[in-house]
Structure formats: structure tokens, C-alpha cells
N, CA, C and O atoms as a Maestro MAE file, in Angstrom:
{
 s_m_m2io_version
 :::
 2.0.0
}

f_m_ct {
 s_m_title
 :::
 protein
 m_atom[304] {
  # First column is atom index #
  i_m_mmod_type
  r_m_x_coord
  r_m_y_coord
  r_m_z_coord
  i_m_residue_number
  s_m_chain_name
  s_m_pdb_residue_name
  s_m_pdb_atom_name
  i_m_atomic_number
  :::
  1 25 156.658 -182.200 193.538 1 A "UNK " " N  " 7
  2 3 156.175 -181.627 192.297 1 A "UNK " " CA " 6
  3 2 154.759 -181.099 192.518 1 A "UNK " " C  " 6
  4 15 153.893 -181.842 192.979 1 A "UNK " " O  " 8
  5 25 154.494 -179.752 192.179 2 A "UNK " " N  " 7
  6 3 152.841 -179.133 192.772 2 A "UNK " " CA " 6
  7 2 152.278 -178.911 190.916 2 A "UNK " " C  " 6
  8 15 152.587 -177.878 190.323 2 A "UNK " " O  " 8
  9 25 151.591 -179.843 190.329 3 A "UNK " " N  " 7
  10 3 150.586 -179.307 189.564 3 A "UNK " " CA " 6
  11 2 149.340 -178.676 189.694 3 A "UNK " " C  " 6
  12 15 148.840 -178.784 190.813 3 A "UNK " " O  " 8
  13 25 148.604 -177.950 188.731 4 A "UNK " " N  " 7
  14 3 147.416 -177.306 188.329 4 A "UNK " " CA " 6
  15 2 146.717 -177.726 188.144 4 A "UNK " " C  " 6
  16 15 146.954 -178.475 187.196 4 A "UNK " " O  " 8
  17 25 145.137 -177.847 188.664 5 A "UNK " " N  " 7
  18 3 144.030 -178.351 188.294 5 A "UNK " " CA " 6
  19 2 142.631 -177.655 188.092 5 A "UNK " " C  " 6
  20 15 141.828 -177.270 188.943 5 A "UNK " " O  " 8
  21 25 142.588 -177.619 187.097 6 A "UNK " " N  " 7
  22 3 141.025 -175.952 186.598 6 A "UNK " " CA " 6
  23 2 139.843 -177.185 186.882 6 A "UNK " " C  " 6
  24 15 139.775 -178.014 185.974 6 A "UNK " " O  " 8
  25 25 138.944 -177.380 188.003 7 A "UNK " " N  " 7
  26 3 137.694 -177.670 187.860 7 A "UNK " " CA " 6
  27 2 136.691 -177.516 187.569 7 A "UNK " " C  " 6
  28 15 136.376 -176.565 188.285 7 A "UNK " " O  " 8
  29 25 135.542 -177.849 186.782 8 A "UNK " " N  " 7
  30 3 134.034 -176.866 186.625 8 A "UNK " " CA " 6
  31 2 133.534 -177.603 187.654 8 A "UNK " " C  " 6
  32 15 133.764 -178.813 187.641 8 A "UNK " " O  " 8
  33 25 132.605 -176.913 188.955 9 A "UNK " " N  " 7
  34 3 131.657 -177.166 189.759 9 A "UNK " " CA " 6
  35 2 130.818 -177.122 189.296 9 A "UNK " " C  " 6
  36 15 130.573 -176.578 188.219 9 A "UNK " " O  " 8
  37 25 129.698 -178.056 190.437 10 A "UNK " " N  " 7
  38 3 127.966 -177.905 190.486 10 A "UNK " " CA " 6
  39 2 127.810 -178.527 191.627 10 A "UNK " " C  " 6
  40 15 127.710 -179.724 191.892 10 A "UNK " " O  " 8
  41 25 127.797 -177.232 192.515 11 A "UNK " " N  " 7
  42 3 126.702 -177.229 193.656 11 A "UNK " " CA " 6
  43 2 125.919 -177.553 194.046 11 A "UNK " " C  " 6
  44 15 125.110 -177.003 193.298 11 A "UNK " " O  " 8
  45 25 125.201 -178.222 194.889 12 A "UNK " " N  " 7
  46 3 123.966 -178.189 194.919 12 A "UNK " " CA " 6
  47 2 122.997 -178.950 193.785 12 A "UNK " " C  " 6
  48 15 121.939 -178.520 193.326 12 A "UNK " " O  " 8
  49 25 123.762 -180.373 193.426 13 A "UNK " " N  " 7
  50 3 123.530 -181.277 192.328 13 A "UNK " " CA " 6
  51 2 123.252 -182.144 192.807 13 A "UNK " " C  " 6
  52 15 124.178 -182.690 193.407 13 A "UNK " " O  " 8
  53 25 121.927 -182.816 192.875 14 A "UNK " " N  " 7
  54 3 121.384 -184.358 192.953 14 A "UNK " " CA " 6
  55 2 122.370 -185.346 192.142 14 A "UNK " " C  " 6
  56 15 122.420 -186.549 192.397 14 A "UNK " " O  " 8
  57 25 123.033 -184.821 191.293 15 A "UNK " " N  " 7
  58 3 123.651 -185.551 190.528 15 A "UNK " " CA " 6
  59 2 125.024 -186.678 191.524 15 A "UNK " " C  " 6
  60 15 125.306 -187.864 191.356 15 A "UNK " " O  " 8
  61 25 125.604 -185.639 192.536 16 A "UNK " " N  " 7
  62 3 126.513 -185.581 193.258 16 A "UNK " " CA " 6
  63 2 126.188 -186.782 194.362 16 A "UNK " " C  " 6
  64 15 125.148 -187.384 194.628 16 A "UNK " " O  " 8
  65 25 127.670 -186.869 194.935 17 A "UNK " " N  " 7
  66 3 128.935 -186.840 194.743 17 A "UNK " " CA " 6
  67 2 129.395 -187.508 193.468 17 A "UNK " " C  " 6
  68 15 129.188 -188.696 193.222 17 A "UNK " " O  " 8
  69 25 130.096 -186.583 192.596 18 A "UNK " " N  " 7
  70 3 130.862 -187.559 191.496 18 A "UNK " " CA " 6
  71 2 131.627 -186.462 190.463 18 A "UNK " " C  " 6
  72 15 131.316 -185.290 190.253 18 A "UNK " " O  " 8
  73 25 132.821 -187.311 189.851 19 A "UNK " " N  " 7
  74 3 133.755 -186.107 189.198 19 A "UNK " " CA " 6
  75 2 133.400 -187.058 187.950 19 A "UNK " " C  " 6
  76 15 133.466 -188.285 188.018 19 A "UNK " " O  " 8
  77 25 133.007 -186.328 186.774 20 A "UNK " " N  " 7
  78 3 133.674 -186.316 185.326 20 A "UNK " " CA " 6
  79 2 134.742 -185.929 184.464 20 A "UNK " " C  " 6
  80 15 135.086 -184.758 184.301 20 A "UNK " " O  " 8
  81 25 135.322 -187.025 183.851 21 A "UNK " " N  " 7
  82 3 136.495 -186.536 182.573 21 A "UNK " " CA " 6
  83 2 135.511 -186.396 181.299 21 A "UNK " " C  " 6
  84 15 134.854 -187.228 180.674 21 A "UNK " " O  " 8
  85 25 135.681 -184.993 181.172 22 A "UNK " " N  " 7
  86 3 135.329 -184.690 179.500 22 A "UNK " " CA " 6
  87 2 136.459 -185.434 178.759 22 A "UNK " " C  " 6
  88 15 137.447 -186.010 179.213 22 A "UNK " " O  " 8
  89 25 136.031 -185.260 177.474 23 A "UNK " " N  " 7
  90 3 137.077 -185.803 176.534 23 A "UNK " " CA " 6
  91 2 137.846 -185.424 175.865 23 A "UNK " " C  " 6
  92 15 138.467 -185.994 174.968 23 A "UNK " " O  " 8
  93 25 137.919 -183.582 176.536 24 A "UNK " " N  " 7
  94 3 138.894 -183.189 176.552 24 A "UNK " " CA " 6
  95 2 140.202 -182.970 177.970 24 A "UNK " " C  " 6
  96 15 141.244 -182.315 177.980 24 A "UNK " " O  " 8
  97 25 139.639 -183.725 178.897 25 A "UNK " " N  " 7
  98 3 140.493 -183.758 180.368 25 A "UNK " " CA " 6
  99 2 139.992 -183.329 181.097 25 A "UNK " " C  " 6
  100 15 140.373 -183.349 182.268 25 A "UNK " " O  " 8
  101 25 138.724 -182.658 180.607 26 A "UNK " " N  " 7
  102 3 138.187 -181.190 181.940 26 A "UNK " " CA " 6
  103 2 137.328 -182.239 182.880 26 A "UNK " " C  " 6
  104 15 136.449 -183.069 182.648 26 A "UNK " " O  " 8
  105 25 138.151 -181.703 184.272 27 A "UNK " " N  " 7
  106 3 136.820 -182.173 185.289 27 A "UNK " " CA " 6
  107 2 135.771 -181.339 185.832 27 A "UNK " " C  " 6
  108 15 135.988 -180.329 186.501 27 A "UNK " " O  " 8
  109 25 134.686 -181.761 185.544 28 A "UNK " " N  " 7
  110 3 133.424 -181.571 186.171 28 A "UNK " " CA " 6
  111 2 133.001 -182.365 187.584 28 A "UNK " " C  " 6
  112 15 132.841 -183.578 187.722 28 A "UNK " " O  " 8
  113 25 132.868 -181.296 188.603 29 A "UNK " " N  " 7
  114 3 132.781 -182.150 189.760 29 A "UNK " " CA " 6
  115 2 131.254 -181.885 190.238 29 A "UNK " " C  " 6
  116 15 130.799 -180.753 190.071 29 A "UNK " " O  " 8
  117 25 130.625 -182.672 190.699 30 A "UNK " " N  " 7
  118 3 129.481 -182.582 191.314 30 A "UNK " " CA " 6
  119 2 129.232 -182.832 192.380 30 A "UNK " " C  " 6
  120 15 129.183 -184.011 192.732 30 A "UNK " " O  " 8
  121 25 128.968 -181.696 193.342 31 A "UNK " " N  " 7
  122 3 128.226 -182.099 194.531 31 A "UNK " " CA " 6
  123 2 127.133 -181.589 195.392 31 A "UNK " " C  " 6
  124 15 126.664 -180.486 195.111 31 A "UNK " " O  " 8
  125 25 126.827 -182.023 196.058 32 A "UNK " " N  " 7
  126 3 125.458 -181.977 196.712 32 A "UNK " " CA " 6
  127 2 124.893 -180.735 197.671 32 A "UNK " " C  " 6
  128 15 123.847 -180.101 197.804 32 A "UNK " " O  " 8
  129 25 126.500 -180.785 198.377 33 A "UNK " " N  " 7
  130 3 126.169 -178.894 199.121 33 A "UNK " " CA " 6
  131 2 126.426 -178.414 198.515 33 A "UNK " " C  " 6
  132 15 127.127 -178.440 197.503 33 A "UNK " " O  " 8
  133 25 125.462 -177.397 199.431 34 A "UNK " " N  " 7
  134 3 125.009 -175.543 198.589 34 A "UNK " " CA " 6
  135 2 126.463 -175.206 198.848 34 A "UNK " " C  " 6
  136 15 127.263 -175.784 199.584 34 A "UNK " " O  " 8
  137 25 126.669 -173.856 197.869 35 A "UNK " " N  " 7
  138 3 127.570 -173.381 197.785 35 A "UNK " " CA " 6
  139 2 127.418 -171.549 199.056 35 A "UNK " " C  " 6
  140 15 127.328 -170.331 198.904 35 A "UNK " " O  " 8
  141 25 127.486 -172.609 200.219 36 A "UNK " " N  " 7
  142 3 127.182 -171.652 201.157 36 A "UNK " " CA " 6
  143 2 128.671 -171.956 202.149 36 A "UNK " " C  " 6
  144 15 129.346 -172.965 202.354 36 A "UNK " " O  " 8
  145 25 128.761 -170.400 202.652 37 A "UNK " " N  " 7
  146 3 129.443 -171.022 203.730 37 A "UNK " " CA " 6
  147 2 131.207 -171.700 203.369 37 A "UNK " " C  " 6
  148 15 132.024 -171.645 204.288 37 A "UNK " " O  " 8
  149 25 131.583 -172.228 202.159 38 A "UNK " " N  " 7
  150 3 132.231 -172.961 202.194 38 A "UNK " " CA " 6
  151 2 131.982 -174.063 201.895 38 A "UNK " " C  " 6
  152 15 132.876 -174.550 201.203 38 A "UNK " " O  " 8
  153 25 130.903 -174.925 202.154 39 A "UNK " " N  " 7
  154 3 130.089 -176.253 201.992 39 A "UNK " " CA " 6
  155 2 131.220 -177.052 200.888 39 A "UNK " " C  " 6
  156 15 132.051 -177.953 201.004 39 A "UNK " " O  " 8
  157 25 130.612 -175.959 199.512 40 A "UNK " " N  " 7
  158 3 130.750 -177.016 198.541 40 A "UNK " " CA " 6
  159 2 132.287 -177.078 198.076 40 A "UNK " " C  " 6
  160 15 132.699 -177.997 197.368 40 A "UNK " " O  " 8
  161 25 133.041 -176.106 198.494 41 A "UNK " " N  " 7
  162 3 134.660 -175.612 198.495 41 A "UNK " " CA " 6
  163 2 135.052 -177.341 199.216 41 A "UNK " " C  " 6
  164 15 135.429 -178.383 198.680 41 A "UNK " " O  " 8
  165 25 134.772 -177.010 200.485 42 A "UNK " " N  " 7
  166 3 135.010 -178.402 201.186 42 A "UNK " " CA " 6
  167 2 135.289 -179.351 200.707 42 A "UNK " " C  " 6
  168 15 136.411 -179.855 200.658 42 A "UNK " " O  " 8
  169 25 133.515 -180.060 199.932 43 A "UNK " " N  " 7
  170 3 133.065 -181.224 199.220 43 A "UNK " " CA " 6
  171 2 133.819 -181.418 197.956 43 A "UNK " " C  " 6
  172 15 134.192 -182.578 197.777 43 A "UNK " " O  " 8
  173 25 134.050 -180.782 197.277 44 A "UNK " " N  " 7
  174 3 134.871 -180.309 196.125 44 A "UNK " " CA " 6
  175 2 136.844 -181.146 196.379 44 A "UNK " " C  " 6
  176 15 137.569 -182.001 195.870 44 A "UNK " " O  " 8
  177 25 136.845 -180.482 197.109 45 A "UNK " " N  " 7
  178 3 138.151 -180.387 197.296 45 A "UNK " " CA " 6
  179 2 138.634 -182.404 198.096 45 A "UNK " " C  " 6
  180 15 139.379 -183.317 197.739 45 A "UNK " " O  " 8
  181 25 137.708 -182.180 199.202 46 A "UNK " " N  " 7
  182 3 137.781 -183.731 199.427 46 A "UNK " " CA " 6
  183 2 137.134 -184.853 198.195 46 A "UNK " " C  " 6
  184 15 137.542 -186.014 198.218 46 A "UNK " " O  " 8
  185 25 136.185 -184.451 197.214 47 A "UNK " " N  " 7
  186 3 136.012 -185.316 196.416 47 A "UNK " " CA " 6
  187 2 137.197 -185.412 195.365 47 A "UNK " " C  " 6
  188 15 137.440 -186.490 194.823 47 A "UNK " " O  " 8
  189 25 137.903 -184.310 195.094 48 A "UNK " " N  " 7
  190 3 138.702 -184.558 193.721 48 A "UNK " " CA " 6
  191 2 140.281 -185.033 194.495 48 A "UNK " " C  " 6
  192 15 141.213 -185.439 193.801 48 A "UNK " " O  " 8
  193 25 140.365 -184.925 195.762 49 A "UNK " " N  " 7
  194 3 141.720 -185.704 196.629 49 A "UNK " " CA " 6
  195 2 140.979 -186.982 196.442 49 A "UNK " " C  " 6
  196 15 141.639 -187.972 196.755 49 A "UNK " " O  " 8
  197 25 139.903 -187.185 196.057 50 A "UNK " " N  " 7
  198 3 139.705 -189.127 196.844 50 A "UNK " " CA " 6
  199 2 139.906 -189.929 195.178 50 A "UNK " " C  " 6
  200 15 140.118 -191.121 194.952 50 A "UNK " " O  " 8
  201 25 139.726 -188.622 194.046 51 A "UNK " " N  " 7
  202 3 139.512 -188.884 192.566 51 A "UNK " " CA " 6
  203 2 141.241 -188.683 192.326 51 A "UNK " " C  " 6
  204 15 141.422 -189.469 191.396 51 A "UNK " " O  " 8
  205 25 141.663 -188.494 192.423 52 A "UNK " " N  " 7
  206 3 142.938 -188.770 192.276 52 A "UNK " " CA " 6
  207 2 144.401 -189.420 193.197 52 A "UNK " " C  " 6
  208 15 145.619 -189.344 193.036 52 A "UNK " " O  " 8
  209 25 143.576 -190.004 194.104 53 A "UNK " " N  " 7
  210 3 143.884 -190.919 195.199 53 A "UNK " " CA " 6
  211 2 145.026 -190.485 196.222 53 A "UNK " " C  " 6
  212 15 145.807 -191.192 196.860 53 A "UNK " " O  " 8
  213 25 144.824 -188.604 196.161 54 A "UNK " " N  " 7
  214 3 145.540 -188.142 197.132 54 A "UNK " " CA " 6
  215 2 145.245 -188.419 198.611 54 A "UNK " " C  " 6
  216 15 144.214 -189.047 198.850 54 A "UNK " " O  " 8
  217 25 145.895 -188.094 199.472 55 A "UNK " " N  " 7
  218 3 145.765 -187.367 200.864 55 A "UNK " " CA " 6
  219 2 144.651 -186.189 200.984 55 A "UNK " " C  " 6
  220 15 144.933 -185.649 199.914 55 A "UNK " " O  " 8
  221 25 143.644 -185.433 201.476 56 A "UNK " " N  " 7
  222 3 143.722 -184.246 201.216 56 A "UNK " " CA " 6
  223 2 144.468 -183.276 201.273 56 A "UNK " " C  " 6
  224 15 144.334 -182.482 200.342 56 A "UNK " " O  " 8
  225 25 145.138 -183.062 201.948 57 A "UNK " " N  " 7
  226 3 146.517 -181.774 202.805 57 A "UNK " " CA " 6
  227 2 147.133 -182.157 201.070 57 A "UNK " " C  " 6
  228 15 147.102 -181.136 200.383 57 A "UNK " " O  " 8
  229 25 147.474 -182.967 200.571 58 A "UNK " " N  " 7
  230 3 147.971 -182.356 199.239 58 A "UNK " " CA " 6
  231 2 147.475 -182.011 198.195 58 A "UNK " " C  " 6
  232 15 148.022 -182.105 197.096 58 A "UNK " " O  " 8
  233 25 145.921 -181.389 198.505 59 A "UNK " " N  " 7
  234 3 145.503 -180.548 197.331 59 A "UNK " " CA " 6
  235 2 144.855 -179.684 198.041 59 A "UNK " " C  " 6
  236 15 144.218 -180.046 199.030 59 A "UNK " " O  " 8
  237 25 144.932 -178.037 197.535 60 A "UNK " " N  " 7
  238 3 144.854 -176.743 198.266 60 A "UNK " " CA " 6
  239 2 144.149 -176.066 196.912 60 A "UNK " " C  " 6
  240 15 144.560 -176.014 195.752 60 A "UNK " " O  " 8
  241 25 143.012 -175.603 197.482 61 A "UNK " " N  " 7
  242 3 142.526 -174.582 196.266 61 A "UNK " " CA " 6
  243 2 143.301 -173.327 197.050 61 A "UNK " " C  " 6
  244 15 143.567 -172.912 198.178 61 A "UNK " " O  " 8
  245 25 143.529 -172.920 195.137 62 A "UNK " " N  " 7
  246 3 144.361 -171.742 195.213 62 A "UNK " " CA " 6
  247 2 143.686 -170.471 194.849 62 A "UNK " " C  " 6
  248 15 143.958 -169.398 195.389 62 A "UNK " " O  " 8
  249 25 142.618 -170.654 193.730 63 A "UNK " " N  " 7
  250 3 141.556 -170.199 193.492 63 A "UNK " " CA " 6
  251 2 140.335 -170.273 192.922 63 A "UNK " " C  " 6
  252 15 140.032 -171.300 192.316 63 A "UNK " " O  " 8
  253 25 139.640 -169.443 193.000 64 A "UNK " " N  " 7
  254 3 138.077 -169.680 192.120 64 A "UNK " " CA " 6
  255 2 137.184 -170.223 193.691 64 A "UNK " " C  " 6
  256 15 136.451 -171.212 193.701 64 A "UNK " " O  " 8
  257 25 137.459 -169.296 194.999 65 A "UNK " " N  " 7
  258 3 136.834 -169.584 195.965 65 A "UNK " " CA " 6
  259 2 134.875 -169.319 196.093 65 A "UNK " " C  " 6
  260 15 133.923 -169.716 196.766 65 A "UNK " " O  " 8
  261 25 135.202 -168.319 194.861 66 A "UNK " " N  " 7
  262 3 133.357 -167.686 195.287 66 A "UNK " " CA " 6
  263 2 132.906 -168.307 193.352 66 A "UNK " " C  " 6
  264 15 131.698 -168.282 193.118 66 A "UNK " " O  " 8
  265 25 133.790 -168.775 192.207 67 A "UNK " " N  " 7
  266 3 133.451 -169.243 191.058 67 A "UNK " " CA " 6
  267 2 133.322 -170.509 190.806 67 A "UNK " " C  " 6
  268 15 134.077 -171.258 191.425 67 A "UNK " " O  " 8
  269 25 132.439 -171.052 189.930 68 A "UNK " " N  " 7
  270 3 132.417 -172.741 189.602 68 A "UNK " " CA " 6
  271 2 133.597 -173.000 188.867 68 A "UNK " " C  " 6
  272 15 133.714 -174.089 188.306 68 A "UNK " " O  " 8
  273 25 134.451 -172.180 188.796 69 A "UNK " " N  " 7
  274 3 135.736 -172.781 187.952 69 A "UNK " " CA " 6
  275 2 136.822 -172.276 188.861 69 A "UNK " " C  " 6
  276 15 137.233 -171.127 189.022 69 A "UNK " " O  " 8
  277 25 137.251 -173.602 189.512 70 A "UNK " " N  " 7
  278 3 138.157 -173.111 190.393 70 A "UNK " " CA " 6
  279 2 139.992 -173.959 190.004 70 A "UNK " " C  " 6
  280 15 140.140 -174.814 189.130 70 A "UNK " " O  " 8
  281 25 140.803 -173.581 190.638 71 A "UNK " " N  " 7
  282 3 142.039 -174.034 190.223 71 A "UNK " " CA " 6
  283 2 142.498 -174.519 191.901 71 A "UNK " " C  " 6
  284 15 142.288 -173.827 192.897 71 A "UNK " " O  " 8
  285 25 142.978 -175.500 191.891 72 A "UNK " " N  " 7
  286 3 143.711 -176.527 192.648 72 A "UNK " " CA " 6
  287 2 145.113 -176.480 192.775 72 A "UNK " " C  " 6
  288 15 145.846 -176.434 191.786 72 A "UNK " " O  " 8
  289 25 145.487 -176.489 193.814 73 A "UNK " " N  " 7
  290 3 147.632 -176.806 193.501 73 A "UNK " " CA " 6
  291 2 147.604 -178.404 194.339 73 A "UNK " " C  " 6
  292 15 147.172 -178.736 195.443 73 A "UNK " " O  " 8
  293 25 148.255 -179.137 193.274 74 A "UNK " " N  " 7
  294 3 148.346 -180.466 193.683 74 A "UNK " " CA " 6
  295 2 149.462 -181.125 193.890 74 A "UNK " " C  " 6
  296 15 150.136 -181.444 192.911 74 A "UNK " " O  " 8
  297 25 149.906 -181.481 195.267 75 A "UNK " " N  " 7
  298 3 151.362 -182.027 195.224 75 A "UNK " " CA " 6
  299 2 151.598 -183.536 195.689 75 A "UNK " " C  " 6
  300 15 151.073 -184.361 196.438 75 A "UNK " " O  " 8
  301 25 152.528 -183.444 194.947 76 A "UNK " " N  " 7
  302 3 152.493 -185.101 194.412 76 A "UNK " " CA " 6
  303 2 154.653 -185.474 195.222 76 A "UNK " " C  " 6
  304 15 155.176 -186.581 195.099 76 A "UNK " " O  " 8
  :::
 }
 m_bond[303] {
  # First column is bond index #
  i_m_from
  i_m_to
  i_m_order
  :::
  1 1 2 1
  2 2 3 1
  3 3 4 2
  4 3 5 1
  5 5 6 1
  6 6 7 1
  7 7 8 2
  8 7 9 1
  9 9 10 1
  10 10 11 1
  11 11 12 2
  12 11 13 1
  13 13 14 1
  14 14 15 1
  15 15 16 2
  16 15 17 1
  17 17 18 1
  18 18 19 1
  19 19 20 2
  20 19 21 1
  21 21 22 1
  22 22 23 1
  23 23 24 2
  24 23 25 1
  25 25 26 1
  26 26 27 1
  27 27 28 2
  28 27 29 1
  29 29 30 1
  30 30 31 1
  31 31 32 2
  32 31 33 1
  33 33 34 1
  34 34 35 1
  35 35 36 2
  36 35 37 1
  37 37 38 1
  38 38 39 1
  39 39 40 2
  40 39 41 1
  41 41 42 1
  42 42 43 1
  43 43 44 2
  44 43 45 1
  45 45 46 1
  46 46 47 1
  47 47 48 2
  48 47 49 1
  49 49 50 1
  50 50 51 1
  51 51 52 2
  52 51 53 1
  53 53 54 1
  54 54 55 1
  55 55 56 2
  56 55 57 1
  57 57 58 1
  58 58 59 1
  59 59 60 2
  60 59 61 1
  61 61 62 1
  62 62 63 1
  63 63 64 2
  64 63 65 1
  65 65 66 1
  66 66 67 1
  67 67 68 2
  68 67 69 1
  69 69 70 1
  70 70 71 1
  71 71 72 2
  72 71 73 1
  73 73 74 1
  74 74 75 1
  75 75 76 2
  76 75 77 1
  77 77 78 1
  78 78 79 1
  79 79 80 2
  80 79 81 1
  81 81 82 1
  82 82 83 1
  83 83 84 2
  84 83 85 1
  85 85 86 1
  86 86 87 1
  87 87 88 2
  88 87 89 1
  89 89 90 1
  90 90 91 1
  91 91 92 2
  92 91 93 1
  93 93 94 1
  94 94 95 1
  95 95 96 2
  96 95 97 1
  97 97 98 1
  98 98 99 1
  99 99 100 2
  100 99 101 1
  101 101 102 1
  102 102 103 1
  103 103 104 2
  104 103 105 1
  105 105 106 1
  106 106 107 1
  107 107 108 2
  108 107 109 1
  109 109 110 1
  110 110 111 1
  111 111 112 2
  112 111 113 1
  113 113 114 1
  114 114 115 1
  115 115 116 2
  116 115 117 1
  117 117 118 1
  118 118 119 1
  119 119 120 2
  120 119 121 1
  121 121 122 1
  122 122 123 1
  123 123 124 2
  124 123 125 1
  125 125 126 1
  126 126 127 1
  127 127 128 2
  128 127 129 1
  129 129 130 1
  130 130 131 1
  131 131 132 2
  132 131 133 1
  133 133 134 1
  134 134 135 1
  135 135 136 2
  136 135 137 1
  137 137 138 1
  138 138 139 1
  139 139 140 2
  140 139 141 1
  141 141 142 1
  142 142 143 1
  143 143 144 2
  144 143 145 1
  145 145 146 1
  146 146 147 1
  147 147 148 2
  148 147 149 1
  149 149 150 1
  150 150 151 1
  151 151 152 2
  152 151 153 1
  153 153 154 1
  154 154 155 1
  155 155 156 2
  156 155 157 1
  157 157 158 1
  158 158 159 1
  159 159 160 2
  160 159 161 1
  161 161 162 1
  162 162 163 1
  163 163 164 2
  164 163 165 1
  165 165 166 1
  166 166 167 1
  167 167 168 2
  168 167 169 1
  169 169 170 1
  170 170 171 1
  171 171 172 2
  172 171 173 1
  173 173 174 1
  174 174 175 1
  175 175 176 2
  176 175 177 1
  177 177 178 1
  178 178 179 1
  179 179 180 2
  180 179 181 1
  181 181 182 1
  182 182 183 1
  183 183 184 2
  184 183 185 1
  185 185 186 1
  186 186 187 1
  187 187 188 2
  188 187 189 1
  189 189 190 1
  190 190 191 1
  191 191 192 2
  192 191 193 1
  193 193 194 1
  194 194 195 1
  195 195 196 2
  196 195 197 1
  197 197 198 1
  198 198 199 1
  199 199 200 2
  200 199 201 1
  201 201 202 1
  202 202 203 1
  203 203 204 2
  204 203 205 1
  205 205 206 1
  206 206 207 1
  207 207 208 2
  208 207 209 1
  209 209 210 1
  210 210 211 1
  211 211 212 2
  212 211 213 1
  213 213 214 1
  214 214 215 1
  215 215 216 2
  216 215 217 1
  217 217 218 1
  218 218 219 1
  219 219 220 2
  220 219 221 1
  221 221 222 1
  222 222 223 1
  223 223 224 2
  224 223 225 1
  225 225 226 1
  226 226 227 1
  227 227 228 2
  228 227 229 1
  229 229 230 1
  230 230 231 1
  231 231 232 2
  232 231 233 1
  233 233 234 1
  234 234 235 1
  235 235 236 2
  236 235 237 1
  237 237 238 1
  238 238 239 1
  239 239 240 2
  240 239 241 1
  241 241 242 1
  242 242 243 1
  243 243 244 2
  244 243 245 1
  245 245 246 1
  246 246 247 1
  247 247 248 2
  248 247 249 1
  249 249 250 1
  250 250 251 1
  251 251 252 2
  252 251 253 1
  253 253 254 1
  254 254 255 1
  255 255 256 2
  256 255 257 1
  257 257 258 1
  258 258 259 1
  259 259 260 2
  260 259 261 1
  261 261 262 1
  262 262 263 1
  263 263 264 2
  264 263 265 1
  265 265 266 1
  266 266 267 1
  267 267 268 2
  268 267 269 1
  269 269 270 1
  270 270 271 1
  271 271 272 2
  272 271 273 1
  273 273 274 1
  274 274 275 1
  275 275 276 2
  276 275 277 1
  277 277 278 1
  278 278 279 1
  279 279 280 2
  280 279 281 1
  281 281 282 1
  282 282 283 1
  283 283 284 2
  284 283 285 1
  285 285 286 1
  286 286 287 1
  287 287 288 2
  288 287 289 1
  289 289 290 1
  290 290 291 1
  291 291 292 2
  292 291 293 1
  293 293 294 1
  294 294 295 1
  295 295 296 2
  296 295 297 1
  297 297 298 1
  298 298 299 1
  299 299 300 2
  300 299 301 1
  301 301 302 1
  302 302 303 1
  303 303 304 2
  :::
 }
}
């Protein structure tokens, strides 16, 4: 089964590493690399596999590579 996942990023956040649930479901992910390079695509992607206690290889951004709102395909 592959679900959808819309993230809001922040780059380059002291705040980071760490994902928030709004209270409406939305995750906000925070992390620490710049959004150079790939960096924070990376960080992103391995933080919200460890937040939903995937593997990584089963979550693939699909898009929102160069936007803070990116979408995930997640298979379960």
C-alpha cells in the first residue's frame, strides 16, 4: 500500500532535528542543513522514515524537491 505525505520544511533550523503534528495532521519538519546541495532533502526524508518508524527505501520524495512543501510516497 504507497500513501501520500505533504510536509512543511525548515532548513537550516536550530530548532532541528524534529517533526511536528499540527492539530490539524500537518507535519512540520525541522532540520538543521542548509537547503543546499540536497542536504536538507536527505535530512528530511531520513527524519520523517525514523518518525514514522519506516525503513528509509520505503519513503521516496516524489515532489517539492527545490519547495518547503514537499510530498512523500510511503509504502507500507
Amino acid at each position: 500500500m504507497n500513501d501520500s505525505v505533504v510536509v512543511n520544511v525548515k532548513p537550516g533550523s536550530r530548532k532541528g532535528p524534529l517533526v511536528e503534528v499540527g492539530p490539524d495532521g500537518e507535519l512540520t519538519i525541522y532540520v538543521r542543513e542548509p537547503a543546499i546541495d540536497g542536504k536538507a532533502n536527505d535530512a528530511v526524508t531520513r527524519l520523517l522514515a525514523a518518525h514514522l518508524q519506516l525503513p528509509r527505501s520505503q519513503v521516496e520524495l516524489v515532489s517539492g524537491t527545490t519547495s518547503r512543501f514537499k510530498r512523500f510516497r510511503v509504502s507500507r
